[in-house]
DOTI-777423 format. One record per atom (N, C-alpha, C): residue number from 1; atom name; x, y, z. Coordinates in pm, whole numbers, plus 32768, in hexadecimal, padded with zeros to 4 digits. Last residue first. Layout:
BEGIN
R   num   atome     c1     c2     c3
R   NUM      CA      X      Y      Z
...
END
This chain:
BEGIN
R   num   atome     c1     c2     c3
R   217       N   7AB1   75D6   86C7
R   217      CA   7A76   7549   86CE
R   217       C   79F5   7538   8701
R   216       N   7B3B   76B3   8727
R   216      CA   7AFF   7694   86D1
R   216       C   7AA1   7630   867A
R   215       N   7B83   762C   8833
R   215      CA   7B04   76C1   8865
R   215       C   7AB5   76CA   87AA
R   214       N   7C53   75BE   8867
R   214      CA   7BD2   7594   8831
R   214       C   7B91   75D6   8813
R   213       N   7D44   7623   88C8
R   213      CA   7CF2   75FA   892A
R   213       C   7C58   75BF   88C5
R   212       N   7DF3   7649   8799
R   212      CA   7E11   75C7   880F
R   212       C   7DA9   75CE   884A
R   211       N   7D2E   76EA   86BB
R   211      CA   7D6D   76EA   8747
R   211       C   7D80   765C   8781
R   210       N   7D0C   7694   8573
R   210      CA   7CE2   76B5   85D5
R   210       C   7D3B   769C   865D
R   209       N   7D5F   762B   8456
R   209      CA   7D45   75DE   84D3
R   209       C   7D02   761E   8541
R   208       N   7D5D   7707   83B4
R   208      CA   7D31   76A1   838D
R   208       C   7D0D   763E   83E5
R   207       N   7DAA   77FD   83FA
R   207      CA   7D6C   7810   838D
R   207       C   7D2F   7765   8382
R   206       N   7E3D   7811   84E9
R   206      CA   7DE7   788E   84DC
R   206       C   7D6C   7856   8465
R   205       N   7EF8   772A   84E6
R   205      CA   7E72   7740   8562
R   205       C   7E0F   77A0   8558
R   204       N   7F48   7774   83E4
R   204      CA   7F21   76FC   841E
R   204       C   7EB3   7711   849F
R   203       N   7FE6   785C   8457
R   203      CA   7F69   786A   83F1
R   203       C   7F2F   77DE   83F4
R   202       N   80B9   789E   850E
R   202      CA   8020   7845   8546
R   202       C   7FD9   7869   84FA
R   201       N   81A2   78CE   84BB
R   201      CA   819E   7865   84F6
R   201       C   8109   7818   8502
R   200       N   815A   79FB   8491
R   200      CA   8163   79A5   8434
R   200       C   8182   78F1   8449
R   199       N   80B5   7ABC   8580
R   199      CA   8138   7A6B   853D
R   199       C   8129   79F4   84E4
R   198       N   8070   7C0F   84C5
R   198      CA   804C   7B77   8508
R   198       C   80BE   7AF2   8500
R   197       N   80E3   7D45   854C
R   197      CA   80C8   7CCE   84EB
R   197       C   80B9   7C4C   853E
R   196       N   8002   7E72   8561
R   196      CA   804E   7DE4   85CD
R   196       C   805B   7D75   854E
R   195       N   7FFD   7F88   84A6
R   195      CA   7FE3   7F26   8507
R   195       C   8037   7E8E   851A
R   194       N   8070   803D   8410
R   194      CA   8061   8057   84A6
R   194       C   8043   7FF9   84EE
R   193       N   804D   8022   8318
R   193      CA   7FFF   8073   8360
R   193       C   7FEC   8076   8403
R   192       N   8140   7FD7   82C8
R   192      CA   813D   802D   8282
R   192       C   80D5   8067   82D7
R   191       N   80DC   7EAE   833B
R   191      CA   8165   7F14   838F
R   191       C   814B   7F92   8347
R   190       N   801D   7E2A   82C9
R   190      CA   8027   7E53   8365
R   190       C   8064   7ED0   839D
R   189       N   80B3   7E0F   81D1
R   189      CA   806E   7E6E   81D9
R   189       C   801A   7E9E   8242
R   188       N   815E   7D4D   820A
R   188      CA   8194   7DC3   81EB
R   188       C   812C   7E2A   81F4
R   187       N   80A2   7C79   8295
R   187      CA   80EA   7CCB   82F4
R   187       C   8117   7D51   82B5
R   186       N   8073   7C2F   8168
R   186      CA   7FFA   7C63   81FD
R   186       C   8035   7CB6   8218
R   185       N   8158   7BA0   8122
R   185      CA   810F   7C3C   80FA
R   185       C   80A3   7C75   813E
R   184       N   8168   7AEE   81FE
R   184      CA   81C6   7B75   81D8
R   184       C   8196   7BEE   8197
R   183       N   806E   7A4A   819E
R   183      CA   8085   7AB4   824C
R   183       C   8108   7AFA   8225
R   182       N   80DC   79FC   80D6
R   182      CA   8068   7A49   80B8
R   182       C   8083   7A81   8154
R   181       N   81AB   7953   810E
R   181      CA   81BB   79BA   8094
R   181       C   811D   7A4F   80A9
R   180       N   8122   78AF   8192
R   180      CA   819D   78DB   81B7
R   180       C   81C6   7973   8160
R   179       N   8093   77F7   80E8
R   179      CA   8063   786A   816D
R   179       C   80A4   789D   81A2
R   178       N   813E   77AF   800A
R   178      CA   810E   7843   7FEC
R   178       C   80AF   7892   8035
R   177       N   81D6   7707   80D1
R   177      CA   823D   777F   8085
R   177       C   81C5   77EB   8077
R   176       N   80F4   7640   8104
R   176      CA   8173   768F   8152
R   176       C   819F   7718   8132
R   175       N   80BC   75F3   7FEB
R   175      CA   805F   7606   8060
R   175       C   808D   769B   80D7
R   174       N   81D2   7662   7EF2
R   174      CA   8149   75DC   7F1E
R   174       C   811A   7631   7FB7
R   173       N   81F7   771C   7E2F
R   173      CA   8222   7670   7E46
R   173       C   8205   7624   7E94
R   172       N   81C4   7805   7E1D
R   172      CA   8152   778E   7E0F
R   172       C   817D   76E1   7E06
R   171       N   8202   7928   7E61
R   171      CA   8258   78AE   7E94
R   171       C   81C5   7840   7E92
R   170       N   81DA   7A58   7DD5
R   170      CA   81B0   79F9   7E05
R   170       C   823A   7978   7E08
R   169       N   8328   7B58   7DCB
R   169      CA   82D3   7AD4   7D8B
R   169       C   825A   7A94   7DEF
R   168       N   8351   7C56   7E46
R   168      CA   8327   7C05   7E5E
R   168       C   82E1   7BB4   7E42
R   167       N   8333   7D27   7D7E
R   167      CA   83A0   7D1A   7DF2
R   167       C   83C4   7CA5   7E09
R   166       N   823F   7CE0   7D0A
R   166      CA   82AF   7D22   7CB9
R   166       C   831B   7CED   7D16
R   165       N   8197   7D0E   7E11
R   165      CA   81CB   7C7F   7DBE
R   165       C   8209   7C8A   7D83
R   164       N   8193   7E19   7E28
R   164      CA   81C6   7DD4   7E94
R   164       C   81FA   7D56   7E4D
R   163       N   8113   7E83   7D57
R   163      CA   81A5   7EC3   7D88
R   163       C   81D1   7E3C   7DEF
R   162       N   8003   7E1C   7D82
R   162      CA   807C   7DF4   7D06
R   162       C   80F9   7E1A   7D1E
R   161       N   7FE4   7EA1   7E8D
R   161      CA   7FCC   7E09   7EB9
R   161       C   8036   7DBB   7E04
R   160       N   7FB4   7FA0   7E01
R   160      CA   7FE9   7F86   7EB9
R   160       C   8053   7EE1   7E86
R   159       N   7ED6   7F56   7D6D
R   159      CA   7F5C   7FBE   7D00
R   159       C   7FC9   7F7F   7D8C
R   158       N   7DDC   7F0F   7E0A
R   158      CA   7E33   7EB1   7D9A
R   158       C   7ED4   7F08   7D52
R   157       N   7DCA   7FF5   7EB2
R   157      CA   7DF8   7F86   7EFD
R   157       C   7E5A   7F31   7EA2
R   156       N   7D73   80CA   7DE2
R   156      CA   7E20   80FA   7E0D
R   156       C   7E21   805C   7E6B
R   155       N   7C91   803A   7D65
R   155      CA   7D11   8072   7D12
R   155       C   7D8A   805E   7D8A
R   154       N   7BDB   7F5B   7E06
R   154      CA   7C02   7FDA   7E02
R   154       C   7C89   7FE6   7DA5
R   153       N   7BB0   7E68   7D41
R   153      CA   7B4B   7EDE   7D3C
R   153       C   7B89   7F5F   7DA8
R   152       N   7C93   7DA8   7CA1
R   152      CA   7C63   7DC5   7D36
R   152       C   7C3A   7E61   7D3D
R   151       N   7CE7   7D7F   7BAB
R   151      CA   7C67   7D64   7BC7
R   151       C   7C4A   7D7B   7C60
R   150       N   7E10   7DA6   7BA7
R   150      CA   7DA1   7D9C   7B14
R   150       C   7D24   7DB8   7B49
R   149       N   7E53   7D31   7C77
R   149      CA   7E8D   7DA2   7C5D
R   149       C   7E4D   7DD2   7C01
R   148       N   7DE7   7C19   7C91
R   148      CA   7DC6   7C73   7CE7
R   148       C   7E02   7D0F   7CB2
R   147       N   7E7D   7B72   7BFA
R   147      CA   7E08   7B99   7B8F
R   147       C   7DDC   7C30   7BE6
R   146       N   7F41   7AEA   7C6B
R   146      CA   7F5D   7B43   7BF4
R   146       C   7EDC   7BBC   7BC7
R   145       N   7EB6   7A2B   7CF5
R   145      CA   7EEA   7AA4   7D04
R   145       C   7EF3   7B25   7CD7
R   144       N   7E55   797F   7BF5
R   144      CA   7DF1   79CE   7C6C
R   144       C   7E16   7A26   7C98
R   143       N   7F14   7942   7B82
R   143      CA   7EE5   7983   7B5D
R   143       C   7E62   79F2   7BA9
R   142       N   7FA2   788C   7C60
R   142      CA   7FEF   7931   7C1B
R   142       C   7F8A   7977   7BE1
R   141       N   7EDD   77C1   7C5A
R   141      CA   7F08   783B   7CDA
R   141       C   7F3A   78B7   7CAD
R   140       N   7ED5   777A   7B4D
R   140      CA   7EAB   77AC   7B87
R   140       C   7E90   781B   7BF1
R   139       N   8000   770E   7B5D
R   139      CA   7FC1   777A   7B12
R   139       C   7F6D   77B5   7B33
R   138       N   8001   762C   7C3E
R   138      CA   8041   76AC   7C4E
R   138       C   803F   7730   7BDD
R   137       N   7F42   75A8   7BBE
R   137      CA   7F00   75E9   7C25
R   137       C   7F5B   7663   7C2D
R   136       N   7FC5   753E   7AF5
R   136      CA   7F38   756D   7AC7
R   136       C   7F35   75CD   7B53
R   135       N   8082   74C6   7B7A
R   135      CA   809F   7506   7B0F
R   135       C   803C   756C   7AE1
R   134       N   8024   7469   7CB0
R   134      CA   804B   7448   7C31
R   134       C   8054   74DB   7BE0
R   133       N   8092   746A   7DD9
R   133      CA   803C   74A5   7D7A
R   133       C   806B   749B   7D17
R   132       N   80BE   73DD   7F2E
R   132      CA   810B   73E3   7E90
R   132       C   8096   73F9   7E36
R   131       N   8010   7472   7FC7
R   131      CA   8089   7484   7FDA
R   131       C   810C   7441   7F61
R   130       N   7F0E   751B   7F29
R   130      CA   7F3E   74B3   7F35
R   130       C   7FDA   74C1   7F74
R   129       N   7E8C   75F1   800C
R   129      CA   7E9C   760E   7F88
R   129       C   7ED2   756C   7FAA
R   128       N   7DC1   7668   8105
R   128      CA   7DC2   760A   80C3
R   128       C   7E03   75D7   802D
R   127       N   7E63   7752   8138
R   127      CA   7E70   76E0   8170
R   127       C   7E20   7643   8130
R   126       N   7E22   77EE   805A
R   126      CA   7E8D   77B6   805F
R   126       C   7E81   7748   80A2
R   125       N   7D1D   7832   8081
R   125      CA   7D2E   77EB   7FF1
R   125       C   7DB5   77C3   8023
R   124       N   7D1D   78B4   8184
R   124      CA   7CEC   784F   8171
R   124       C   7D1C   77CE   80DF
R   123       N   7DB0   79A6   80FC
R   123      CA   7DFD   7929   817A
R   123       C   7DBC   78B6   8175
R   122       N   7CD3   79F4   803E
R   122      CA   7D6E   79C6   8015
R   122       C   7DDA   7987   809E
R   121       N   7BF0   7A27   8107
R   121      CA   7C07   79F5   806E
R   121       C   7C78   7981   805E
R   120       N   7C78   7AE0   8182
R   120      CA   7C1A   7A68   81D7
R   120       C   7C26   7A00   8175
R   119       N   7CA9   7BA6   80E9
R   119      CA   7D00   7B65   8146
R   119       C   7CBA   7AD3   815E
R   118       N   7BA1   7BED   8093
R   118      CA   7BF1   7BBC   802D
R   118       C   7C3B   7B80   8089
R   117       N   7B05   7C2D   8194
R   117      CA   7AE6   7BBC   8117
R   117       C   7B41   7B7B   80D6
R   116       N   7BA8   7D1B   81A7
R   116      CA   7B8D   7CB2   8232
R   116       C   7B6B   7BF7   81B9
R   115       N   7B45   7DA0   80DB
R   115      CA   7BDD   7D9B   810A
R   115       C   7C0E   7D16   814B
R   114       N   7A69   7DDC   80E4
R   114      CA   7AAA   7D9D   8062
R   114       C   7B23   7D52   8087
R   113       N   7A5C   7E7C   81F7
R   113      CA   79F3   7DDC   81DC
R   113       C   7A48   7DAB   8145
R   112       N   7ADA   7F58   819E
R   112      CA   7AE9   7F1E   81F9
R   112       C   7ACA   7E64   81ED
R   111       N   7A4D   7FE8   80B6
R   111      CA   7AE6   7F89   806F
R   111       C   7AF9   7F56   810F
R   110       N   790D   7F5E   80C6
R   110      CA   796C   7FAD   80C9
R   110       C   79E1   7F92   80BB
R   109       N   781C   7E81   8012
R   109      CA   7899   7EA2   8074
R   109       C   78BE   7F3D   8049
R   108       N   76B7   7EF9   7FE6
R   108      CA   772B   7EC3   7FB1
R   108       C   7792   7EEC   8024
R   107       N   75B5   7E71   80D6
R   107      CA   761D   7EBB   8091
R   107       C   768A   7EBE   804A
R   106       N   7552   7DA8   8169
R   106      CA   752F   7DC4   80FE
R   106       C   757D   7E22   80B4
R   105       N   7577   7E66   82A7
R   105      CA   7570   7DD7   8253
R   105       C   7535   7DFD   81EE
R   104       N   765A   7FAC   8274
R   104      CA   75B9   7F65   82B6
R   104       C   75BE   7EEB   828F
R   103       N   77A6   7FC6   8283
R   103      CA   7721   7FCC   8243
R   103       C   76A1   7FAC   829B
R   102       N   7845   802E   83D4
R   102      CA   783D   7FD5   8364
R   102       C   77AF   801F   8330
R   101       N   7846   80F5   8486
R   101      CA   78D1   80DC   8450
R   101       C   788F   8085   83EA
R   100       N   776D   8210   8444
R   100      CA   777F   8194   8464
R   100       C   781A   815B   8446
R    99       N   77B5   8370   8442
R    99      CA   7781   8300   83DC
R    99       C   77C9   82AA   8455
R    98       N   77CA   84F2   845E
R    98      CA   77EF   8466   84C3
R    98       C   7784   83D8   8432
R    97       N   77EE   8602   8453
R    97      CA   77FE   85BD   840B
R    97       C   7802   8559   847C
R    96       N   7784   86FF   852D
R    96      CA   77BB   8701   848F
R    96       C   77C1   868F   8449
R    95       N   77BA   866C   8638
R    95      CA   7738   86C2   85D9
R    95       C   7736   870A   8554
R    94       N   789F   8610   862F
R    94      CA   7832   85C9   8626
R    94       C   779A   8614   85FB
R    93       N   79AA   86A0   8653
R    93      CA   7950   8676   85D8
R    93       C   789A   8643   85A9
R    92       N   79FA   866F   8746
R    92      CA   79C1   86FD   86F9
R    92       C   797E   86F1   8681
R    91       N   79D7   8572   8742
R    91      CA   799A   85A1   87AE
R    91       C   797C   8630   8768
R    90       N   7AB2   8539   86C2
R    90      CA   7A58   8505   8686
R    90       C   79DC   853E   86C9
R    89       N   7B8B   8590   8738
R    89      CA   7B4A   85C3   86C1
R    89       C   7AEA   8588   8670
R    88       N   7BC0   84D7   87FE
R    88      CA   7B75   8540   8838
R    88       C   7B5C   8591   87B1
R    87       N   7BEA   83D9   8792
R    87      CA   7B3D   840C   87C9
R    87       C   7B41   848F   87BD
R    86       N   7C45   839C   8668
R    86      CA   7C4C   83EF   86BF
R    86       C   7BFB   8436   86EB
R    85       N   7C3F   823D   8614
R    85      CA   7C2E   82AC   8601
R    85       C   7C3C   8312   8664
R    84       N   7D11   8147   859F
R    84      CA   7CC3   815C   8633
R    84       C   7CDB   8212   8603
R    83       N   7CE6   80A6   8477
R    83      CA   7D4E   810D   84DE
R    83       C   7CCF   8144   8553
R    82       N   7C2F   7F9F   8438
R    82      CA   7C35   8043   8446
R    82       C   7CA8   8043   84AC
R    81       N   7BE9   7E99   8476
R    81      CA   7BFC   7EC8   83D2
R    81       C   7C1B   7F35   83F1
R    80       N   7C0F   7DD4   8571
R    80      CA   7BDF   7E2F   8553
R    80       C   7C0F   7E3D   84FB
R    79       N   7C89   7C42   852C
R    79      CA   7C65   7CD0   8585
R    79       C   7C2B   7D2B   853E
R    78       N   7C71   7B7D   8477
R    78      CA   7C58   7B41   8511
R    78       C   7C32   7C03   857C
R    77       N   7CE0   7BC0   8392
R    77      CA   7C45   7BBC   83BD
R    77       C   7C00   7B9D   8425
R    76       N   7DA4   7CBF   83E3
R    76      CA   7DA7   7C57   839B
R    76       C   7D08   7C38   83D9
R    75       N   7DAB   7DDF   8303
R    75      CA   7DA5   7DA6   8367
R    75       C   7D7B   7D24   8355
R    74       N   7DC5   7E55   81F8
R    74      CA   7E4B   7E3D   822D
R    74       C   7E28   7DD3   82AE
R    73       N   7CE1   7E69   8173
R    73      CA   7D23   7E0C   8133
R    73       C   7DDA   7E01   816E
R    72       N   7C85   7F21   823C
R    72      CA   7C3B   7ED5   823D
R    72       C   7CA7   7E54   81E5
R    71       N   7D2E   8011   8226
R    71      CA   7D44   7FCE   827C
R    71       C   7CED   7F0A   8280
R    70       N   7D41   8087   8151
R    70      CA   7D78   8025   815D
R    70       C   7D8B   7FC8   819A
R    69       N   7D0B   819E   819C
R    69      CA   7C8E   8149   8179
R    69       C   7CBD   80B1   8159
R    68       N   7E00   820D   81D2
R    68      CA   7D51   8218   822F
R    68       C   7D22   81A6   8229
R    67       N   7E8B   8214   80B4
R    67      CA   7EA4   81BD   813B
R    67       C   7E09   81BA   81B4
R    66       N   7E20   82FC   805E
R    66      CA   7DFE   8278   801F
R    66       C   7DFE   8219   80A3
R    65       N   7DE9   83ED   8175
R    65      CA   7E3E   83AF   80F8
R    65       C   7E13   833D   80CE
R    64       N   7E15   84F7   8233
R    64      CA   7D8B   84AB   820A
R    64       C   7DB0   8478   8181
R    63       N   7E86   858B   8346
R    63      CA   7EC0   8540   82D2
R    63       C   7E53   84EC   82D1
R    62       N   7E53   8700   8368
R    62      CA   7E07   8673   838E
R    62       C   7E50   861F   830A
R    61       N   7EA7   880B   840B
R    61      CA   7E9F   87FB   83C4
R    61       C   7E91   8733   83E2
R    60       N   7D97   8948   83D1
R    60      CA   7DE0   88C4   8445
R    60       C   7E10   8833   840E
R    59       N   7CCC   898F   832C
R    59      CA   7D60   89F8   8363
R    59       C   7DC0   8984   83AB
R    58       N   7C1E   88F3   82DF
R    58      CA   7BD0   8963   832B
R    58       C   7C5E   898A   8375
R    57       N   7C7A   8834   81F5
R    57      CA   7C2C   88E5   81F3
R    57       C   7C0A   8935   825A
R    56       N   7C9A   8788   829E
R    56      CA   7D2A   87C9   825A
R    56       C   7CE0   885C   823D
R    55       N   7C0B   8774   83D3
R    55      CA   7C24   8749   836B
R    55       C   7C75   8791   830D
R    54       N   7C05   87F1   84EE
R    54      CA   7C5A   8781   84D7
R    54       C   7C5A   8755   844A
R    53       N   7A88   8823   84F5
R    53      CA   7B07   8815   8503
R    53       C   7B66   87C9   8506
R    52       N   79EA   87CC   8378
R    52      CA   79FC   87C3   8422
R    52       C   7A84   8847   8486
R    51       N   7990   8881   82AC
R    51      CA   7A01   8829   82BC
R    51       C   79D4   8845   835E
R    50       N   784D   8848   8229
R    50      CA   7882   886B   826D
R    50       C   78F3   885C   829D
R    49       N   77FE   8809   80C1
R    49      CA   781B   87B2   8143
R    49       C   787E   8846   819B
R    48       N   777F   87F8   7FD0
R    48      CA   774F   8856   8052
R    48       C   7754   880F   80BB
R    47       N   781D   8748   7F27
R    47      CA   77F8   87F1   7EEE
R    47       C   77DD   8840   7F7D
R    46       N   77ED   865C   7F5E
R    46      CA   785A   86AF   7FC9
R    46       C   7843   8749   7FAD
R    45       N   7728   858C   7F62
R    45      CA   772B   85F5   7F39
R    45       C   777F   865E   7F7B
R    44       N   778A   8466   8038
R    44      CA   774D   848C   7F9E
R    44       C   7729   854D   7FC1
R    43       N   786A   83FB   80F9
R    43      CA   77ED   8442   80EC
R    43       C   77D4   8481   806A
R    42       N   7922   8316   81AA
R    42      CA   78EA   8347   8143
R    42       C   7845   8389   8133
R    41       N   7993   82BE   827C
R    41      CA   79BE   834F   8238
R    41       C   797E   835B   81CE
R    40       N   7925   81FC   82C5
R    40      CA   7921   826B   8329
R    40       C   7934   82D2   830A
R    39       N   7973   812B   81F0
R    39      CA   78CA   8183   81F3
R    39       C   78CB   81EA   822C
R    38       N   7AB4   818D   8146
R    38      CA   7A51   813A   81CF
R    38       C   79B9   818F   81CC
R    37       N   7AEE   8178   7FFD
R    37      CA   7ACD   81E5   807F
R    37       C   7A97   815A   80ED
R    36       N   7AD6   8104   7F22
R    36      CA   7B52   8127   7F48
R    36       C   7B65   815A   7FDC
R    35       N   79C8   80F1   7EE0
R    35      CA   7A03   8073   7EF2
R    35       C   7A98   8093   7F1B
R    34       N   79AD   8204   7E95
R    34      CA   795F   81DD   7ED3
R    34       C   79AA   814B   7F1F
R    33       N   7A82   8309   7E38
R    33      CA   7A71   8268   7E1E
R    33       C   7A39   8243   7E80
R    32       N   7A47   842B   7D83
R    32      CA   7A73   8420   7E15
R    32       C   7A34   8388   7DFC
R    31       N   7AEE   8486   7C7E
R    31      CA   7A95   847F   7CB1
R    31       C   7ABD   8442   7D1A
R    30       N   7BD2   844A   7BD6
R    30      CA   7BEA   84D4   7C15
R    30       C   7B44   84F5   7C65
R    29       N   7C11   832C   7B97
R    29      CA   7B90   83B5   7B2B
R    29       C   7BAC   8401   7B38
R    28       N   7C5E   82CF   7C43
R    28      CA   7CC6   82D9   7BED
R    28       C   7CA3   8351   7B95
R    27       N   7BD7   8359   7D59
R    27      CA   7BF4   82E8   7D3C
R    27       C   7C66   8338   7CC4
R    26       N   7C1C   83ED   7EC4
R    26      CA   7BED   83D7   7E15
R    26       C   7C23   836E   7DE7
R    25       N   7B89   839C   8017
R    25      CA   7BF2   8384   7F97
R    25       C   7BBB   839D   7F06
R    24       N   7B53   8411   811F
R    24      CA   7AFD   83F8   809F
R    24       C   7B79   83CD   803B
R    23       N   7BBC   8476   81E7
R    23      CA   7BD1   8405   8201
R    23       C   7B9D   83D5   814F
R    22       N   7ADA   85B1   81FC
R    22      CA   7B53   8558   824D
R    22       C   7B60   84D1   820F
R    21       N   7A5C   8637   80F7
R    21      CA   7A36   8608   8171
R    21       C   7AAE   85CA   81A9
R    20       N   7AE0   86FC   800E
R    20      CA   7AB2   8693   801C
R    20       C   7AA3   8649   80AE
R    19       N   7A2E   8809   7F8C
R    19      CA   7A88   87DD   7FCC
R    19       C   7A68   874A   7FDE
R    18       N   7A2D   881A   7E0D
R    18      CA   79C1   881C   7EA6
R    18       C   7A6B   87E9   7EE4
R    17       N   7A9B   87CE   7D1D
R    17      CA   7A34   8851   7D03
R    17       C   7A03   884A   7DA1
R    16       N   7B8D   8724   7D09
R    16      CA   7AEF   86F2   7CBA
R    16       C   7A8A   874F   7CCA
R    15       N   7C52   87B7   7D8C
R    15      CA   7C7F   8790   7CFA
R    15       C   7BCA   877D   7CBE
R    14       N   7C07   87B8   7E83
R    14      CA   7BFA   8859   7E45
R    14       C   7BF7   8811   7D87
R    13       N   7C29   86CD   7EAC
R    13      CA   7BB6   86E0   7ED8
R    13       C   7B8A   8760   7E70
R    12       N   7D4C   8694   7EA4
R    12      CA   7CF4   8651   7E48
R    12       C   7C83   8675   7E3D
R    11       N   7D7B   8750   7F7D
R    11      CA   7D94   878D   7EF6
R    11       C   7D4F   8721   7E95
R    10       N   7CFA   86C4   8033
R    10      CA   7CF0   874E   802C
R    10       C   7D02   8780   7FA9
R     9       N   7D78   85C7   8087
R     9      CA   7D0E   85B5   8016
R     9       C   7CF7   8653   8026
R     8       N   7F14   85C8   8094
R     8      CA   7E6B   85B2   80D2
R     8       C   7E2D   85C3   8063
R     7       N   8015   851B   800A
R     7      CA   7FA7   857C   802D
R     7       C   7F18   8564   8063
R     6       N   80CA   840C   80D8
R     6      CA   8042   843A   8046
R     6       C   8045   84CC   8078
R     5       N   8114   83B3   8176
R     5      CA   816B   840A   8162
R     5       C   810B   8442   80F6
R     4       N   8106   8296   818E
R     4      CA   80B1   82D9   81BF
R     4       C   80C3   837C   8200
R     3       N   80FC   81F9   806A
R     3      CA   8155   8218   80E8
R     3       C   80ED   8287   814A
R     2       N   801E   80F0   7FFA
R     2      CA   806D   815E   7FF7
R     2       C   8093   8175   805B
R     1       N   8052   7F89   8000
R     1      CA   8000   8000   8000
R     1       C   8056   807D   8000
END
């Protein structure tokens, strides 16, 4: 994912004709990306949005970047999707702007819930991958991978997550290696946002067996 050295959304905001609310991400259009944003930050018609306090327009100054919203396809699915927000500006805020952390049921995801999914997804798919995989399968896998940078509905997560494999080949030589492979890139993108990495020792217990005491059983 990106560094978190971005510019804020202020000047992306001024760039599409309105300010742009906190946390909101544009997309590639130069429009503001629905599936890029967490729900909390997202609010349709900014033309007559009030900047809170604490936000880049209202003088003070606020880092509101791609990264934000990353969080959902950075965390792993066992915990929270969001950077722990800041009550006490959230407190001034609240009568200006406040939204749910998630959609309603029935709703389409936010890049939080996408995030959580896809992870959930791809540890799972690993652990069960074959530990000798044929010829057919290890194409496959690559291609599945591969494909996320092409086809993963927020722009700046999939552009994040191709930079990273570039670097860093998938490892599909069997079971082991590419749950091994895949919690590294987790973790890289743990760390870029601050959060706790998981150890890579217990994707097995995280993703396929469950806890020594049973409790999954």
């Amino acid at each position: 994912m990106p560094s978190t050295n971005t510019e804020g959304s202020s000047s992306q905001g001024k760039a599409s004709g309105g300010a742009m609310p906190p946390g909101m991400i544009m997309g590639p259009d130069g429009k503001p990306c629905k599936i890029c944003t967490a729900f909390r930050n997202w609010k349709p018609g900014t033309t007559n949005y009030t900047e809170p306090v604490g936000s880049p327009a209202s003088g003070k100054q606020t880092q509101t970047n791609p990264t934000s919203s990353f969080a959902g396809f950075a965390a792993l699915a066992s915990g929270t999707a969001s950077v722990a927000p800041n009550t006490s500006t959230q407190a001034q805020n609240s009568s200006a702007y406040s939204r749910p952390d998630e959609p309603p049921p029935g709703c389409p995801p936010d890049v939080e819930q996408l995030g959580r999914a896809t992870w959930t997804f791809l540890h799972t798919t690993a652990a069960y991958y074959p530990e000798k995989p044929t010829p057919t399968q290890r194409a496959n896998m690559l291609m599945l991978l591969r494909s996320l940078p092409i086809l993963y509905p927020c722009t700046w997560c999939a552009q994040d997550f191709g930079e990273d494999i570039e670097k860093n080949p998938p490892d599909v030589s069997g079971r082991v290696a590419l749950s091994k492979w895949l919690c590294e890139r987790h973790n890289e993108v743990n760390s870029k946002l601050g959060k706790k990495k998981f150890d890579c020792a217990k994707v097995d217990e995280r993703w396929k067996d469950g806890p020594p005491d049973g409790s999954c059983d």
